[in-house]
N, C-alpha and C positions, 0 to 999 in steps of 0.2 A: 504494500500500500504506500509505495514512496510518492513524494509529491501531492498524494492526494489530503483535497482539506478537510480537515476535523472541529466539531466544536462540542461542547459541552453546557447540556447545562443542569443548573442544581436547583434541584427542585423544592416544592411548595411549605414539604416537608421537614425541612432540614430547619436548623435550631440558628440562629443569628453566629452564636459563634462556631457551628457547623459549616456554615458556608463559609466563612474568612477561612477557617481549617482547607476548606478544598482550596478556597481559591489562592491559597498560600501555592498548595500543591501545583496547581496545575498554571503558577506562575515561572514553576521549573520546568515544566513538559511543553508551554509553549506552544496549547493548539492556537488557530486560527482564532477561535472569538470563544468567550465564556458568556454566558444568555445566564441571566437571573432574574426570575417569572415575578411575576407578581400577580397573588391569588385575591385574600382577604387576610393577609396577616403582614409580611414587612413590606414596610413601603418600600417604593423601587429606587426611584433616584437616589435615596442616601445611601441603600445597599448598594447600588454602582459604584458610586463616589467610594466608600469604606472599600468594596471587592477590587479599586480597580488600584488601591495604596498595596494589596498585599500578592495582587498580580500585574507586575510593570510590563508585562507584554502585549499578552491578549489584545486581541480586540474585548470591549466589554458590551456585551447588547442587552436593551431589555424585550423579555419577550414573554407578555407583553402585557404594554402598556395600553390598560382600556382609555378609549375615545368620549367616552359619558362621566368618568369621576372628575375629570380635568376640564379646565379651557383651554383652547389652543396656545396661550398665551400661555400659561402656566407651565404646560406641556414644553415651550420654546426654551423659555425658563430654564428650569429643569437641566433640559438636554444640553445649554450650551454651560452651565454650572457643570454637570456631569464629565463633557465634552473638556472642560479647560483642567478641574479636576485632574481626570488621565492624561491631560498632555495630548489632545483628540486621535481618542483612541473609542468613540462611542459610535456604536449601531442604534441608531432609534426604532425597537420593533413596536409596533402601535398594532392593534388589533381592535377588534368590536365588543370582545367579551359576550357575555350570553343575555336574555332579558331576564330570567331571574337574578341575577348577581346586580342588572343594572338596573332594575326597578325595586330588588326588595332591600337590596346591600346599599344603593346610593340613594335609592328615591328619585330617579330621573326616568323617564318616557324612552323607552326601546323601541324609534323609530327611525325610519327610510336609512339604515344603518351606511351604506353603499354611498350615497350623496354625503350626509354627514362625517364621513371619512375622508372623500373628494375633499369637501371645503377646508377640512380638517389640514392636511396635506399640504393644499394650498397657503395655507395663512403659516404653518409653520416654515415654510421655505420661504417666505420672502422673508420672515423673523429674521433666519437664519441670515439671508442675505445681509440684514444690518440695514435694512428701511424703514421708512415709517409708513408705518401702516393706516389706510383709511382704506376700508373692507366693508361689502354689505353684500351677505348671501342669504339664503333661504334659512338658517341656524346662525350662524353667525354675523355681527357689526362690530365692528371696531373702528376707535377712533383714532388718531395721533400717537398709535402706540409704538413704542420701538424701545428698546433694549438699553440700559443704562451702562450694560457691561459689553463690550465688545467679543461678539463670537469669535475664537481660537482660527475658526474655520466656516467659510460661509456656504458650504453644501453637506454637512454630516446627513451620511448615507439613510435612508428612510426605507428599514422592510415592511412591508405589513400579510397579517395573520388572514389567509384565504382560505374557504372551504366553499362554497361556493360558486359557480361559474362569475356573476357578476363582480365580487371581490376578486377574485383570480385576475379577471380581464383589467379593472382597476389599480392592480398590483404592476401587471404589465404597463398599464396606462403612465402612472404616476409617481411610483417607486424603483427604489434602486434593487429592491431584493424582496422575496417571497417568502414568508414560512409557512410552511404546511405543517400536518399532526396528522395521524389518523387518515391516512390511501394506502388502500389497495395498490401492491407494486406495477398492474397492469395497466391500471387509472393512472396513476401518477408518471408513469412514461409515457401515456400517450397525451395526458394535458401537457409536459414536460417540451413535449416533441412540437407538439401544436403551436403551443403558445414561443416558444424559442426561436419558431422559426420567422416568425414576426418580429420580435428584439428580443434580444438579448440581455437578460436581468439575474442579478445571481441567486440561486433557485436553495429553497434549504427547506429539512425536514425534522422534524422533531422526531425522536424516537424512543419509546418506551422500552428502557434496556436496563434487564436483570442479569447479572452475572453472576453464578454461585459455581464450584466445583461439584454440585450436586444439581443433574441438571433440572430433573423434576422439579424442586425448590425454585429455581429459578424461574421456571416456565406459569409455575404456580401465583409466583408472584407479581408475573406479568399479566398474569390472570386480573389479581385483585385490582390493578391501574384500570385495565380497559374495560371489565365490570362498570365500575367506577364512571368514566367517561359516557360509555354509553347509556347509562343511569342515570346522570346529572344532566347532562347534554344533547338536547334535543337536537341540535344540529347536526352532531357528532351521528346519532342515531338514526336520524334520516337521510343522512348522509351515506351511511355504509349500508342502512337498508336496501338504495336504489343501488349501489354497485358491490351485489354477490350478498349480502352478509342479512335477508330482511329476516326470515326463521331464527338464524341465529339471536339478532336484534330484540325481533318481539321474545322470545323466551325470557333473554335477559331482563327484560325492562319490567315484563309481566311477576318476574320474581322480587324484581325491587320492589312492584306494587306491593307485593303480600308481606314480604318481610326483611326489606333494606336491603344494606350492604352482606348482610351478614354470612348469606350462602349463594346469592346469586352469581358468582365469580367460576363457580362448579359449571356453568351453562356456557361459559364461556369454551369454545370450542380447538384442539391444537392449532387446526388449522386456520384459522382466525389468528393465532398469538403471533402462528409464523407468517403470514401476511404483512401482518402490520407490525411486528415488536424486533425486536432483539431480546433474545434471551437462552439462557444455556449454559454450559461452559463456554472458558474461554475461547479455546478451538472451533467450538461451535460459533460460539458468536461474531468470530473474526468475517467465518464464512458469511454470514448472516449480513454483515457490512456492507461487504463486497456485495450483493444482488441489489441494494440501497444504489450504490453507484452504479449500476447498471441501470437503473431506470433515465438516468442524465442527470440525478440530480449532483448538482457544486459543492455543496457544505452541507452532509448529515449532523444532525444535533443530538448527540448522547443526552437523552433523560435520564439521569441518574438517580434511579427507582432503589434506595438501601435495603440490604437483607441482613439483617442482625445487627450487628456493631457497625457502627455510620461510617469509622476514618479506616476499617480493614474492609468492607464492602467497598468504598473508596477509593483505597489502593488497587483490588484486584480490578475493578472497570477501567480505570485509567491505565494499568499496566496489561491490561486483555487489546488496546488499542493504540496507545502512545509509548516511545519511546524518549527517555530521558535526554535531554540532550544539553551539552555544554555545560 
């Protein structure tokens, strides 16, 4: 796997000083970019700013960042705080987030998500440019606004979070990069194929990756992620309904209805884990990579999903993929 690029990220789960721990780590290994999510528990921008003192390399992304807790301005904000912080080394991943999370977590109206991302986009790249802003769109007005602090850099790269056809097409529209979660390998080469051959944007995928020497263990607990997702996530789940996965889908969700998280993870199918996950042994999961990069995609995204003890589950996924260098 020389030359090919790698990113990482740490997820929802992990403890504040659990992530500074990885990101210590993986400021010796030196992938491509380290992504630090942001669910409903640490906020993002200052976990950047913190992750990006204890990894001088990396690119640092957030992925991501919902479009309804913030203002664009705010959001502008942020990114070039973040941005000067690492010495611009920031990825802006922006996403839509879901309408439970944005109507019951923020209290904000979960609509025409697609346009209000547009505008969204919009107003932060002229921030970015260092103008003043007078803006009037269908969601947003602004007046005389412009930045008291001089951005580091006046285009920090913009992914955003597609699932989707019209988000996808938006991504290609307006962004410098994509992240996907949850495709089928067949789907995702061929939106991959499609959409590339129009422009060129660099393409990345999230991926739910268990590592154990036990590989069942692993498999199992890649189980419990995409249970999970498909549970919570109505998009997620009608999403993988229409390409291959609808029985397997409604079984899932039907079991969440009766009785939560707690056994429906059992419904979750192999063939389903090995679509869409990484997981396994090491050996196993290297292979597992590799079909990842066959689809075309640029920069796979290690979900770093722990099994047992956080900083030796930690070590084995980052030493199952990266090597030490320098």
């Amino acid at each position: 796997m020389v030359d090919m690029r790698l990113s990482y990220s740490l997820g929802s789960l992990l403890t504040i000083e659990q992530v500074l721990e990885c990101s210590k780590k993986l400021g010796k290994l030196k992938p491509d970019t380290m992504w630090i999510p942001e669910t409903w528990g640490m906020e993002n921008f200052s976990m950047l700013s913190l992750a990006s003192k204890e990894n001088p390399t990396s690119k640092i992304g957030s992925s991501i960042i919902n479009i309804y807790s913030r203002s664009p301005s705010l959001v502008a904000m942020g990114a070039v705080t973040v941005d000067t912080v690492s010495n611009g080394r920031l990825v802006l991943g922006l996403g839509t987030s879901s309408q439970p999370l944005v109507e019951d977590f923020h209290g904000n109206k979960f609509e025409k998500p697609v346009k209000r991302m547009e505008e969204y986009v919009k107003i932060i790249r002229l921030i970015f440019a260092g103008k003043t802003i007078n803006y009037s769109g269908e969601f947003f007005t602004l007046k005389d606004f412009s930045l008291l602090i001089k951005p580091p850099r006046n285009d920090i790269p913009i992914y955003l979070a597609a699932i989707n056809q019209k988000m996808v097409e938006l991504a290609w529209n307006v962004a410098d990069g994509v992240i996907f979660y949850l495709r089928p390998k067949n789907e995702l080469k061929s939106t991959l194929t499609s959409m590339q051959a129009k422009k060129k944007i660099d393409a990345s995928i999230q991926i739910i990756t268990c590592v154990h020497s036990d590989s069942e263990k692993a498999i199992n607990r890649a189980k419990k992620t995409l249970a999970f997702y498909v549970s919570v996530g109505k998009i997620y789940r009608e999403f993988l309904a229409s390409n291959g996965f609808e029985n397997e889908t409604k079984n899932i969700f039907e079991e969440y209805k009766k009785t939560g998280l707690k056994n429906n993870s059992e419904l979750v199918p192999e063939s389903m884990v090995k679509e869409l996950c990484i997981s396994g042994t090491p050996d196993e999961c290297r292979k597992q990579l590799q079909g990842f990069y066959e689809t075309g995609v640029d920069l796979p995204i290690i979900q770093f999903n722990p099994i047992d003890n956080v900083q030796e589950s930690f070590d084995l996924v980052t030493s199952t993929f990266s090597e030490e260098s320098g």
